[in-house]
C-alpha positions in Angstrom: 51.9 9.1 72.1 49.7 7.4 74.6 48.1 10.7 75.7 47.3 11.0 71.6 45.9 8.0 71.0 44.3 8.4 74.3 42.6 12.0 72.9 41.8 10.5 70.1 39.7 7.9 71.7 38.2 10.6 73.8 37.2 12.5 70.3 35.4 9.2 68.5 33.4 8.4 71.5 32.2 11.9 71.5 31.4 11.6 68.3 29.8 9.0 68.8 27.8 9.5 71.4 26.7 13.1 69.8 25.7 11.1 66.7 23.7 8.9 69.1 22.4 11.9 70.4 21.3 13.2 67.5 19.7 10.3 66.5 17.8 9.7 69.5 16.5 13.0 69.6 15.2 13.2 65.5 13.9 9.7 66.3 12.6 10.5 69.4 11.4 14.1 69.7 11.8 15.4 66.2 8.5 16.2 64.7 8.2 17.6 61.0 4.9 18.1 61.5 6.5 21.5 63.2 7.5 22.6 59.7 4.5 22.2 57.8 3.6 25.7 57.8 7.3 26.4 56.1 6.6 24.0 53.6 3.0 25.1 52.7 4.7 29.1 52.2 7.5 27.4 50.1 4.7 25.8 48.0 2.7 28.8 47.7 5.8 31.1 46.9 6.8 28.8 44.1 2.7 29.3 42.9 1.5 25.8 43.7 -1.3 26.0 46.3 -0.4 22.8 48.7 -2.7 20.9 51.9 -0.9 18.7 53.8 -3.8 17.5 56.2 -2.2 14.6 57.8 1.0 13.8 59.6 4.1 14.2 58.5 6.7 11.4 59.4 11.0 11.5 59.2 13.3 8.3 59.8 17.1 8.9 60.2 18.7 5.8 61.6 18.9 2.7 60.4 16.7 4.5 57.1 16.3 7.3 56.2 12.5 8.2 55.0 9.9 9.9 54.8 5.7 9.2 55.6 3.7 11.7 54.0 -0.2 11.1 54.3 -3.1 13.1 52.7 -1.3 15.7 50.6 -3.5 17.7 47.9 -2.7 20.0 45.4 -5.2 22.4 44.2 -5.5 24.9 41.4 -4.0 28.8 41.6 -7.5 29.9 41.1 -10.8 31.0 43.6 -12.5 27.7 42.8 -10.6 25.7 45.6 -10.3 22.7 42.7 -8.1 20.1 43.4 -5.5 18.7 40.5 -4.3 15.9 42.7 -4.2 14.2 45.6 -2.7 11.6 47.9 -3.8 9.6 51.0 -0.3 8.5 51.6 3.5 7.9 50.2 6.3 6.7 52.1 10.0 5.4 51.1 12.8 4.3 53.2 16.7 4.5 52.1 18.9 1.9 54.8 21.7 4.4 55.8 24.7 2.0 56.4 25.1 0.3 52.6 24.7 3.9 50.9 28.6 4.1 53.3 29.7 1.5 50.3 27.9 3.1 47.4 24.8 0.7 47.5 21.3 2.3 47.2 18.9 -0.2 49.1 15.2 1.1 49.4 13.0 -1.1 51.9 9.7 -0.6 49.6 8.3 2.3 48.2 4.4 2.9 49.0 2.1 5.4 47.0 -1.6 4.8 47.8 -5.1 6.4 46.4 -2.6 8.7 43.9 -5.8 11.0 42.3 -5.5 13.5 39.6 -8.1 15.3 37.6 -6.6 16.8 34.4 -8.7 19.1 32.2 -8.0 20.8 28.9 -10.4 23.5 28.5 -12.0 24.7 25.3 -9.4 27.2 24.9 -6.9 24.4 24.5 -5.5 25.3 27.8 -4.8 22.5 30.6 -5.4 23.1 34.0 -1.5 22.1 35.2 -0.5 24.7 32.8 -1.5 27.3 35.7 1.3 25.8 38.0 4.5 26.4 35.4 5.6 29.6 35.3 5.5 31.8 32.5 9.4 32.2 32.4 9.7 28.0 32.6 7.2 27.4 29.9 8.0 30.5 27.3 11.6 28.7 27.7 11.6 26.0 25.0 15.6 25.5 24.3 16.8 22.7 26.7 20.2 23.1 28.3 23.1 22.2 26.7 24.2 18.9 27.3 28.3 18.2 29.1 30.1 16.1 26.6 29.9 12.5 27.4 33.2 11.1 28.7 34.8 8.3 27.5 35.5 6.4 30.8 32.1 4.5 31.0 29.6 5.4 34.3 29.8 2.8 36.6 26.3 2.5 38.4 25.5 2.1 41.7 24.1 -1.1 43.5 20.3 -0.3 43.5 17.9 -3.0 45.7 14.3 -2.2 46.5 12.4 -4.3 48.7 9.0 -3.0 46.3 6.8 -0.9 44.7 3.5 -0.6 45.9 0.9 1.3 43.9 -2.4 1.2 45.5 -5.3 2.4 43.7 -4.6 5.7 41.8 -6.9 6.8 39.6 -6.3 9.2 37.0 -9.4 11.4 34.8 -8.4 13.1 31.5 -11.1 15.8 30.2 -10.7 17.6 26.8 -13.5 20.0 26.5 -12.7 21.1 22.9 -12.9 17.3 21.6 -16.0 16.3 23.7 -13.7 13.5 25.5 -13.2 12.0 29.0 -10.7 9.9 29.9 -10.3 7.8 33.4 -7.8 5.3 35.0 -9.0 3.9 38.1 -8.2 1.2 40.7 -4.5 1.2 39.2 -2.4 -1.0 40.9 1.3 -2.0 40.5 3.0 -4.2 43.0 7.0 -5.3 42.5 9.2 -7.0 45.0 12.9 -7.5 45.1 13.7 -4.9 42.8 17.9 -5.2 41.8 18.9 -4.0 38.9 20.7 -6.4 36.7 18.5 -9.2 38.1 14.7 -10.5 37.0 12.2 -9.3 39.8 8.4 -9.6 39.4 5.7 -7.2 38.4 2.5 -6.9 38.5 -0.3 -3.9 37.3 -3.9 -4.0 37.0 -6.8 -1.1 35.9 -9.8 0.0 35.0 -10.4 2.0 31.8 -13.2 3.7 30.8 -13.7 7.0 28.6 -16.8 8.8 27.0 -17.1 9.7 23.2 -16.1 7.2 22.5 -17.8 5.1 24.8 -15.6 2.7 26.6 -15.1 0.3 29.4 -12.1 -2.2 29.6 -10.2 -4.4 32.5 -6.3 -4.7 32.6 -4.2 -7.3 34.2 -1.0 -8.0 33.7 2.1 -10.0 35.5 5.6 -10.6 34.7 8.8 -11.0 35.4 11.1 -7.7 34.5 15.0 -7.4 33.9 17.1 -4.1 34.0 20.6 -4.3 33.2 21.2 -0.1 32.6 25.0 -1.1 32.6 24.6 -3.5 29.7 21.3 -1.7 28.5 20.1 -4.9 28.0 15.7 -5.5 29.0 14.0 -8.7 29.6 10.3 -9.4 30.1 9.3 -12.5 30.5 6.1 -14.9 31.6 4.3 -12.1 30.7 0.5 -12.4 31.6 -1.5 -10.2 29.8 -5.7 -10.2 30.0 -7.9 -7.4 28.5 -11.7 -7.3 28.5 -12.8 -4.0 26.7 -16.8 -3.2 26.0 -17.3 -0.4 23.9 -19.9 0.3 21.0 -16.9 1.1 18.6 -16.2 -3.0 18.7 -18.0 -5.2 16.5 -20.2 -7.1 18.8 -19.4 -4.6 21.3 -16.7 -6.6 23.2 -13.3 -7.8 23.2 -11.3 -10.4 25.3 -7.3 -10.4 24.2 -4.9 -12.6 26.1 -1.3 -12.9 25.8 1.6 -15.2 26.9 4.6 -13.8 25.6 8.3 -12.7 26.1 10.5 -9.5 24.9 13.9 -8.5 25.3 15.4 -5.7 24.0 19.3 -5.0 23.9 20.6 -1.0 23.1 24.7 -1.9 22.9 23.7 -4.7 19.8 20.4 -2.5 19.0 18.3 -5.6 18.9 14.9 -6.8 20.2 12.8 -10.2 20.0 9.4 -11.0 20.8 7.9 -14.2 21.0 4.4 -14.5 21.8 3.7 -18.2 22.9 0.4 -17.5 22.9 -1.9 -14.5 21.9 -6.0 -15.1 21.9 -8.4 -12.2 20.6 -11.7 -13.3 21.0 -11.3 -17.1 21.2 -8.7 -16.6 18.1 -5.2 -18.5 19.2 -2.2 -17.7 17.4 1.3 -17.6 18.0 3.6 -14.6 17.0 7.6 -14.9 17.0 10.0 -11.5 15.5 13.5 -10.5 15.6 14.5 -6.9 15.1 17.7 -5.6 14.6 19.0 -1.9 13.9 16.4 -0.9 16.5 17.7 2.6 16.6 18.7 3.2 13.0 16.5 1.7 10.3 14.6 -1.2 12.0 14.4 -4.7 10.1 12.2 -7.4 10.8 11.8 -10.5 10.6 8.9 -13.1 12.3 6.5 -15.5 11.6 2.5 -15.9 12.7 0.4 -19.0 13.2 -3.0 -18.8 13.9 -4.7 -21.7 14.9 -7.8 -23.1 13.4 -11.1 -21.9 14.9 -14.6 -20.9 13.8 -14.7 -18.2 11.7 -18.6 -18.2 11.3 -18.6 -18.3 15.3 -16.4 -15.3 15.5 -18.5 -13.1 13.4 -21.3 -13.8 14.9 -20.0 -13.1 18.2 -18.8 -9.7 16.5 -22.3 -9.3 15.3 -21.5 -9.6 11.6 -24.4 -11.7 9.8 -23.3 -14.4 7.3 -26.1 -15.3 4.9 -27.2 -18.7 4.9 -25.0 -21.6 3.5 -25.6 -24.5 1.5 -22.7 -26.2 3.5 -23.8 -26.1 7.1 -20.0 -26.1 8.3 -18.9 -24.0 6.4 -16.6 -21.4 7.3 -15.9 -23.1 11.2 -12.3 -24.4 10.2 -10.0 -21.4 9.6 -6.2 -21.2 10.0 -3.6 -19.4 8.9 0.4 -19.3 9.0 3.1 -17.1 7.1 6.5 -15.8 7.9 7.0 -12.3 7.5 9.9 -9.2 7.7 9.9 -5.8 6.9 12.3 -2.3 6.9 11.9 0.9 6.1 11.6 0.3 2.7 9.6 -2.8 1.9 7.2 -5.5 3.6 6.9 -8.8 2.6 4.5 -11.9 3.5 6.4 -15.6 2.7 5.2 -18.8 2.4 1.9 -17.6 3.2 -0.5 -20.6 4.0 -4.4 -20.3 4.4 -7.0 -23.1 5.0 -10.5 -22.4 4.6 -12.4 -25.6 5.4 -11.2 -28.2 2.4 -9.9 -25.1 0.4 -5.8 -24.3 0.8 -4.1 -20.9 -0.4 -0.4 -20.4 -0.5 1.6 -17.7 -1.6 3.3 -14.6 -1.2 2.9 -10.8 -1.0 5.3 -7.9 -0.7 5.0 -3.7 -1.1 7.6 -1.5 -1.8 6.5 1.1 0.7 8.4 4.4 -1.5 6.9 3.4 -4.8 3.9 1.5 -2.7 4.5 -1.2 -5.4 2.4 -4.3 -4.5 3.3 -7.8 -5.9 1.4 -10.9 -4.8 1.3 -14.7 -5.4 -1.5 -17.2 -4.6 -2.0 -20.9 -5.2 -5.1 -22.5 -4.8 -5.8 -25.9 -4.6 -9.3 -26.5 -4.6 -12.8 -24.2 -4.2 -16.1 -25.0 -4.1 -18.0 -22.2 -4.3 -21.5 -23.7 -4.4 -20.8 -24.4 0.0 -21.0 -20.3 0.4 -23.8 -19.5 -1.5 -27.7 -19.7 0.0 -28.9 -23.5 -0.2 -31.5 -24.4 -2.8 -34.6 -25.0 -1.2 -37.7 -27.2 -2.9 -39.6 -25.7 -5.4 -37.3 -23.2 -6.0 -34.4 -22.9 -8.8 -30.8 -21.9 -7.7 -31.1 -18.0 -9.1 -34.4 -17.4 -6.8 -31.9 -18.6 -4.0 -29.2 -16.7 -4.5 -31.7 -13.3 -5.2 -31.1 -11.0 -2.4 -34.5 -10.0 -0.4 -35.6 -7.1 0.6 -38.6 -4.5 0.5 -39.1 -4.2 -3.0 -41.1 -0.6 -2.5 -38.1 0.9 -0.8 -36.2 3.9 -2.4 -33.2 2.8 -3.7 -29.9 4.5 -3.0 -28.8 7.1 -5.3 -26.5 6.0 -7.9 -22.3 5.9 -6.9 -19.3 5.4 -9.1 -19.3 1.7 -10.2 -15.0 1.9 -10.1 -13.3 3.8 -7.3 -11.4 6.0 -9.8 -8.9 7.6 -7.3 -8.2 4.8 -5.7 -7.3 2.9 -9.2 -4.9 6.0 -10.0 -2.6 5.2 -6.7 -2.6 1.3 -7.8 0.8 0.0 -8.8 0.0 -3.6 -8.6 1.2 -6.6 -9.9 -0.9 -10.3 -9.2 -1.4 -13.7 -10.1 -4.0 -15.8 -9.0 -3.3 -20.1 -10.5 -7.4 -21.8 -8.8 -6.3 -25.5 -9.7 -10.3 -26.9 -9.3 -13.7 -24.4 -9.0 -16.9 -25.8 -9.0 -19.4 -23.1 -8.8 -23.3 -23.2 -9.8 -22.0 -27.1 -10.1 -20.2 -26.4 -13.2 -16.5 -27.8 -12.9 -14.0 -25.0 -13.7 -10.4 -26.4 -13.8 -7.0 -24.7 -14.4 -7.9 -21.1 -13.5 -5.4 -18.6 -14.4 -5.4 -14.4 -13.5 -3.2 -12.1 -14.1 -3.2 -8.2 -13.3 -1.1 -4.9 -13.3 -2.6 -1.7 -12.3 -0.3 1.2 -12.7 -0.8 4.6 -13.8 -4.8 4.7 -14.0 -4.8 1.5 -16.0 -5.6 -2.1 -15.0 -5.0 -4.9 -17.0 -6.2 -8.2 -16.7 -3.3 -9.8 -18.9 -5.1 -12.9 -18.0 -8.2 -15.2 -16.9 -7.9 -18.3 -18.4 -9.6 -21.5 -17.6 -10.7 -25.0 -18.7 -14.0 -26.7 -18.4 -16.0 -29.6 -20.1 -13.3 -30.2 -23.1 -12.5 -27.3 -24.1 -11.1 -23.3 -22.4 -11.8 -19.9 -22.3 -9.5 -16.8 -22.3 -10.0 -13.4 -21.3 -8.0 -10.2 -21.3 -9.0 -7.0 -20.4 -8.1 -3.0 -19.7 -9.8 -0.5 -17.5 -8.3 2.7 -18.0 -9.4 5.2 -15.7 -7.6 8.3 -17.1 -10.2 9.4 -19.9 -13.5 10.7 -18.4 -15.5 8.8 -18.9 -13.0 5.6 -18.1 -12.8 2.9 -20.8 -13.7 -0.4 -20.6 -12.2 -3.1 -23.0 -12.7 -6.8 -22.9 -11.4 -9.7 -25.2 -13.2 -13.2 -25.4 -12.4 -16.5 -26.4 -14.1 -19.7 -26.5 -12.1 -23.1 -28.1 -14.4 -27.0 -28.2 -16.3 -26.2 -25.0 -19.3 -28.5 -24.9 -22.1 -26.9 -24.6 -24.3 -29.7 -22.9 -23.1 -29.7 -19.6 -23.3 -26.0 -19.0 -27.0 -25.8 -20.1 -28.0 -28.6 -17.9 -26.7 -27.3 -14.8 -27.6 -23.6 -15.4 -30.9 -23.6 -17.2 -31.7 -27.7 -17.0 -31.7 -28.1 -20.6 -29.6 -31.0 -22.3 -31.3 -31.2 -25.1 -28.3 -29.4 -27.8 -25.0 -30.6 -27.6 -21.9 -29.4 -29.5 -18.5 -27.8 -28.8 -18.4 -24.2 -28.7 -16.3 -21.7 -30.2 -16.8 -18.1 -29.6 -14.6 -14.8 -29.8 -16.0 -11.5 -28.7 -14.1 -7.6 -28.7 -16.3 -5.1 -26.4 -16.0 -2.0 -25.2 -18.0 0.6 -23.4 -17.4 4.0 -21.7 -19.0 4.9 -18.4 -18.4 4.5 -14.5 -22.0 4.0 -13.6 -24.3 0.0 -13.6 -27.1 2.0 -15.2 -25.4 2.8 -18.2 -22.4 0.2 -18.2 -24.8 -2.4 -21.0 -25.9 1.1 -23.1 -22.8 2.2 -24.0 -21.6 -1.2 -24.9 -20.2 -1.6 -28.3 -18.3 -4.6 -29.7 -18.6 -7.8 -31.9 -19.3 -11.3 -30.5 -18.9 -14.2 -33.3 -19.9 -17.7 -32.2 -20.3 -21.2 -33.4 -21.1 -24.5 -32.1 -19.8 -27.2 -33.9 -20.5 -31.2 -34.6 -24.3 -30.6 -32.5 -27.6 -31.6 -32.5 -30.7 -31.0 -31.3 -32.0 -34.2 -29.2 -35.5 -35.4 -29.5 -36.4 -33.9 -32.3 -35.9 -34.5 -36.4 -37.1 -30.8 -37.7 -36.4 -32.7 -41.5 -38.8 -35.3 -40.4 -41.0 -33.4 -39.3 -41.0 -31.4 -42.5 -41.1 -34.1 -44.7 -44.1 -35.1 -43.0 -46.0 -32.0 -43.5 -44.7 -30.9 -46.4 -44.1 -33.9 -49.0 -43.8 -38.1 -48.7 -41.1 -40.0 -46.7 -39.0 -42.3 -48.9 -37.0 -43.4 -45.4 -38.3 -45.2 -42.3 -33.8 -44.7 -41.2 -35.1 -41.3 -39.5 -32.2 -39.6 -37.5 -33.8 -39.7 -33.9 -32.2 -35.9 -33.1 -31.8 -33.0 -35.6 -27.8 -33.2 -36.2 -26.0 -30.1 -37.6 -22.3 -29.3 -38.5 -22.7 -25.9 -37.5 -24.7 -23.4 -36.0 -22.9 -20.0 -36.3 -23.5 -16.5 -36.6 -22.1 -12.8 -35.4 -23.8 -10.1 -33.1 -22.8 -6.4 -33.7 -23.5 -4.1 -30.7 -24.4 -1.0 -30.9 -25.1 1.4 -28.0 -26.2 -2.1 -25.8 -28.3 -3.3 -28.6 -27.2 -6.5 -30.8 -28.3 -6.8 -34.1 -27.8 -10.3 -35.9 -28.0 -10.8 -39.3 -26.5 -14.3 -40.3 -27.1 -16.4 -38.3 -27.2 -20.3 -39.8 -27.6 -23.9 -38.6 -26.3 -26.6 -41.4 -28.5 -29.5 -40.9 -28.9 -32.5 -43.7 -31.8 -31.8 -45.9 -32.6 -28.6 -43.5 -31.2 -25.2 -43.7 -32.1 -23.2 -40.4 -31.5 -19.2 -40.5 -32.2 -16.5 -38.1 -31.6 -13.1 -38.0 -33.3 -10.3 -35.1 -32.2 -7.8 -31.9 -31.4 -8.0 -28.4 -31.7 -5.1 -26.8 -29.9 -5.4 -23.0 -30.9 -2.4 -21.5 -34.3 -2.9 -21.8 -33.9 -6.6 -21.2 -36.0 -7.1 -24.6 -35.5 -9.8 -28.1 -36.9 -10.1 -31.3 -35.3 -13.0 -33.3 -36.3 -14.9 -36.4 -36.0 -18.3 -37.1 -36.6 -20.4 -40.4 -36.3 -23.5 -42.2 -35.5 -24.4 -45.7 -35.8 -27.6 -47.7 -32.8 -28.2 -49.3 -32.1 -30.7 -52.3 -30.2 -32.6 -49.8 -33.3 -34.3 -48.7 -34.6 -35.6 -52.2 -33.5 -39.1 -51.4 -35.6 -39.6 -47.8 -38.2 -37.4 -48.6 -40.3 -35.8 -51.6 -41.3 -32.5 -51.6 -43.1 -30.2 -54.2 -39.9 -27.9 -55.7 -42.3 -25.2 -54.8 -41.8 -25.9 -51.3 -37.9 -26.3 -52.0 -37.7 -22.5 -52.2 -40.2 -21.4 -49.2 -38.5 -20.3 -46.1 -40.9 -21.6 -42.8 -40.1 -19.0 -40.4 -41.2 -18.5 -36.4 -41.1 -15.5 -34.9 -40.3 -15.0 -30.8 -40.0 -11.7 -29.2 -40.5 -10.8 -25.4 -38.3 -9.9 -22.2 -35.8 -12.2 -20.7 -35.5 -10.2 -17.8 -38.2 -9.4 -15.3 -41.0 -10.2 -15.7 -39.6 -13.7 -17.9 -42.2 -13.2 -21.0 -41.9 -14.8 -24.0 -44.2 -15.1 -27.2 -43.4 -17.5 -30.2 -45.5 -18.5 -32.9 -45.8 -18.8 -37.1 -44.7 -15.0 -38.3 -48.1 -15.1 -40.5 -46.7 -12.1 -42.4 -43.7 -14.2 -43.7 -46.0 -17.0 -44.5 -48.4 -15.3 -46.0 -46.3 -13.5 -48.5 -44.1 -16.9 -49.2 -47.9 -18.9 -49.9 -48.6 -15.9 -52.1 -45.3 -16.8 -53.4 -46.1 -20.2 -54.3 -49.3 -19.7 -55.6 -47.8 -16.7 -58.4 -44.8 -19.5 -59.2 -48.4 -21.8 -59.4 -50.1 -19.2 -61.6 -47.1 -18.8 -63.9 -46.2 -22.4 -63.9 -49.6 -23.7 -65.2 -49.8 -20.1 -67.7 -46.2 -21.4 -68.7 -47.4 -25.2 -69.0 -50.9 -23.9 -70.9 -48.9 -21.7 -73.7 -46.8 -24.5 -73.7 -49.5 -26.7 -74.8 -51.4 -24.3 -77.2 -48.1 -23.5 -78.7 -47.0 -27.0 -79.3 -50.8 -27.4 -80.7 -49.9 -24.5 -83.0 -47.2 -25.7 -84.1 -48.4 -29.0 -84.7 -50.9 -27.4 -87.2 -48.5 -25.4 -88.7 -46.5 -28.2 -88.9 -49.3 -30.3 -90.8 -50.4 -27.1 -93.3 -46.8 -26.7 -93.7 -46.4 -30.1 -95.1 -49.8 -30.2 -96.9 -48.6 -27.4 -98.9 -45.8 -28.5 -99.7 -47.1 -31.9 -100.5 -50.2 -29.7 -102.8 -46.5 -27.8 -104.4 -45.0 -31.2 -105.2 -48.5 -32.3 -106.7 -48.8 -29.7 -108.8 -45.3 -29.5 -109.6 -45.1 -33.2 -110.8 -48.0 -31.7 -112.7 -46.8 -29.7 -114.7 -43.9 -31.9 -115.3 -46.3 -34.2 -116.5 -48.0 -31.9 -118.8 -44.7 -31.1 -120.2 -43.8 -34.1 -121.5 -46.7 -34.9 -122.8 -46.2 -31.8 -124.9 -42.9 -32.8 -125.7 -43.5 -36.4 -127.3 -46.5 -34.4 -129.5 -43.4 -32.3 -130.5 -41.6 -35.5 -131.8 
């Protein structure tokens, strides 16, 4: 027994001591270098052309690793071109934990990695050349063992770190005109254990050609791999990008994020919370929860974006803003909504936008099969007058609004005024409730639209509003399906005064009365130049319980026609109502009946207005009515004449208007009055003469008979006489 145990001790120490040996002499006087020529014929046999043109390096005891420095591989070709390259990689493995199943790596070190890729304009890259033909025609992978049931229990891994020094990577696709490069990449870890948070950290340079492009990346965080659990954390991550490029508005971009993400495979979930996420000076926060990862992803989050200057931000992106009435405007801009989403319909919630005083809520969601759109917005209050151009003196608020511009350039043809495609793919459904507008400084109140677009049609079920005592509704259809598409609108006007809208869009406030209106037009085109000439429709208006201020037109009458009775003159012409119709034809209104009911005073009007060529012709008359006999007497003749003027001209530009007495009109009604003159004095004459005449037939009439009663009393006479001579 003791001579066994005595053998065996002999055996362990020579062991031993050969191990020690061994390891002394690989340590010692074992150089690799001595196989480099093996290596370089493996490389070449397997058909990848190798240099190894610096030392080669092997540990054994206490690691085991390898130090390989400047190692190149170049293509199989006669051009001596070099794919990639590598001043140096080295990695260690301690030998004594990998006794108890535990990996530990002291650091692993790969410095100046190069690699020049090229697709060529066959559509060929140059790596391709180092598969072989057999492992690239073979496209079936191999078939996979059946997992077992009894889980995989992982070894211990520890790295000391990861150092990444300085690779750089170019991408070249000569068939798409592109180039690609990565350079000064950098990734640095330390005290890498899986199942426990080490750090990280990775920065580069990126730049490419068509499109043009140069951008800095940095990035730090801390990282968590549990494989066991597949469970991933990233957290205090540090992202900073500054990109340049052409393709940018303004030609450059800064993003920086704050964030954390985790991901978990066993419960197929992920969150992200971004604490704090800035794109060009823009801060917002971003927060989602994802679950079914792997299956059919749901979503779920919520963005708030912080309020910053929205003017500043497009000018930085070289966008140019037109001058503002409201110097401010535009530099207080936030935003906030919740959000989620699966694979089969997005939706925005409680959606909340400010724009300087003006605050929209709502709601938005799209069925992504049917691509169904539905949205909701409140708005509170908008002043549109801040956005548009301020009025400057001496000039109205149209000239300020008119765009400028080089009046003799060409102008661009002619495009569809509808995007008719488009409007066939809509399946839309929105509502739009604007609770105060004030816009050209009229006060709009109430504001309701309403629209569904399905199928090539769009109708606008609604725009309704009030304003100034009364409200206006609207409904129309565009329906793109005919060619030409179709244009239908519907108007209605109920007791809006008409005062306040003159004064602040033409500065007139001299008529007042509420308005009642109805119009039905349509018109059949998909081009501005012909949209007004193929209009066609009714409009029927009339403004109710006016006047015109300033001015008496009966007074004024009276004066010139006839004798006042009345110094209780009205100071302003008052009517009960000034109504009328307008039939369009191809773009041109013709109007026929138009009237104004005025005490003592009838006004009429008829004429054209022809909106293509921006051109009127209009009539308007008065009429002394019996209505006026008590304040004013005028010869009946006059009673029956119709004053008229005549205007005519272009409203458009140039603004040219001519109104004067229509001469003709007059000139037939005083030939009117002087024939009613004529006849009225032939009438009064023959009235005369034949009263005369019949005066004097009168008077022979009764002289006669007075001679026949003469002679007939007579002859009585006579015969009596005879008569007593009888007896």
């Amino acid at each position: 027994m003791r001579l066994l145990i005595r053998s065996i001790i002999y055996l362990v120490s020579f062991a031993v001591l050969l191990l020690a040996g061994l390891a002394v002499y690989l340590t010692q006087f074992f150089d690799a270098n001595q196989f480099k020529p093996q290596i370089l014929a493996a490389a070449q046999d397997a058909g990848v052309p190798l240099e190894i043109n610096g030392e080669l390096n092997v540990m054994i005891y206490p690691r085991i690793g390898i130090n390989i420095n400047q190692v190149a591989v170049k293509l199989p070709d006669n051009t001596n071109t070099t794919l990639a390259s590598l001043e140096q990689m080295s990695v260690s493995v301690k030998v004594m934990p990998l006794l108890s199943g535990s990996v530990e790596v002291d650091r692993i070190l790969v410095d100046r990695l190069q690699a020049d890729l090229v697709v060529d304009k066959n559509g060929r890259g140059n790596w391709q050349a180092l598969i072989p033909e057999s492992d690239a025609a073979t496209s079936e992978p191999a078939p996979q063992e059946s997992s077992s049931t009894q889980p995989t229990t992982l070894p211990t891994i520890l790295i000391g770190g990861i150092d990444l020094n300085k690779a750089q990577l170019t991408f070249t696709d000569q068939q798409q005109d592109l180039h690609f490069a990565v350079k000064d990449l950098t990734l640095t870890s330390d005290n890498i254990t899986l199942g426990e948070s080490f750090p990280i950290s990775f920065s580069t340079q990126l730049s490419s050609q068509n499109p043009q492009l140069d951008a800095h990346l940095k990035l730090t965080a801390n990282l968590r791999a549990d494989l066991e659990n597949e469970a991933f954390k990233l957290s205090n991550l540090d992202l900073q990008l500054n990109a340049n490029s052409p393709l940018i508005p303004g030609n450059k971009a800064t993003l920086s994020l704050q964030a954390d993400a985790e991901a978990n495979l066993k419960h197929d979930s992920a969150n992200f919370s971004a604490k704090r996420l800035s794109v060009n000076g823009v801060t917002m926060a971003l927060s989602t929860q994802i679950t079914q990862l792997t299956k059919a992803p749901i979503i779920k989050g919520s963005l708030q974006v912080s309020s910053f200057n929205l003017k500043a931000l497009l000018a930085q992106l070289e966008i140019v803003l037109p001058e503002m009435a409201r110097q401010d405007a535009m530099q207080h801009v936030a935003l906030a909504a919740n959000f989620d989403a699966s694979t089969k319909a997005a939706a925005i919630k409680q959606l909340t936008i400010q724009l300087d005083d003006t605050t929209v809520k709502g709601n938005a969601s799209i069925q992504l099969a049917s691509q169904a759109i539905v949205a909701r917005l409140n708005i509170d209050k908008l002043n549109a007058d801040h956005y548009l151009p301020p009025v400057k003196e001496g000039e109205d608020e149209d000239d300020a609004a008119a765009p400028t511009g080089d009046s003799t350039a060409k102008s661009a043809p002619e495009t569809d005024l509808l995007p008719v495609e488009l409007i066939k793919t809509l399946n839309a459904d929105a509502q739009i409730n604007l609770n105060q507008l004030t816009i050209k400084k009229l006060d709009i109140s109430d504001i309701q639209l309403a629209v569904i677009a399905k199928n090539g049609v769009v109708n606008l079920n609604k725009a309704n509003a009030k304003l100034y005592g009364g409200s206006i509704t609207n409904t129309a259809t565009v329906d793109v399906r005919p060619v030409p598409l179709t244009i239908r609108f519907k108007h209605a006007t109920q007791g809006v005064q008409i005062t306040p809208i003159l004064a602040q869009m033409a500065e007139f406030e001299d008529v007042t009365g509420a308005v009642f209106a109805n119009a039905n037009i349509t018109t059949q085109t998909n081009r501005v130049s012909t949209l007004i000439s193929h209009l066609n429709g009714q409009v029927d208006f009339d403004v109710r319980n006016g006047a015109f201020l300033h001015t008496n037109i009966a007074k004024e009458m009276c004066t010139a026609l006839g004798r006042s009775n009345t110094n209780q003159w009205s100071a302003n012409t008052d009517f009960t109502s000034l109504k009328g119709s307008m039939v369009f034809t191809n773009g041109v209104g013709s109007n026929k009946d138009m009237t104004i009911a005025t005490p003592g005073i009838m006004l009429t009007g008829y004429g054209d207005l022809n909106l293509p060529q921006e051109r009127f012709n209009y009539n308007l008359g008065a009429q002394i009515t019996d209505a006026s006999d008590t304040a004013c007497t005028v010869n009946s003749n006059f009673k029956s004449v119709r004053w008229p003027v005549a205007c005519k001209g272009s409203y458009g530009t140039p603004f040219d208007i001519d109104c004067g007495l229509d001469s003709s009109a007059i000139g037939d009604t005083l030939g009117k009055i002087a024939e009613n003159e004529a006849k009225a004095a032939f009438n009064a004459e023959k009235a005369r003469l034949q009263e005369k005449a019949d005066a004097e037939k009168a008077r022979l009439k009764a002289k006669l008979e007075e001679e026949k009663r003469a002679a007939r009393q007579k002859a009585e006479d006579k015969l009596k006489d005879k008569l007593k001579s009888l007896f």
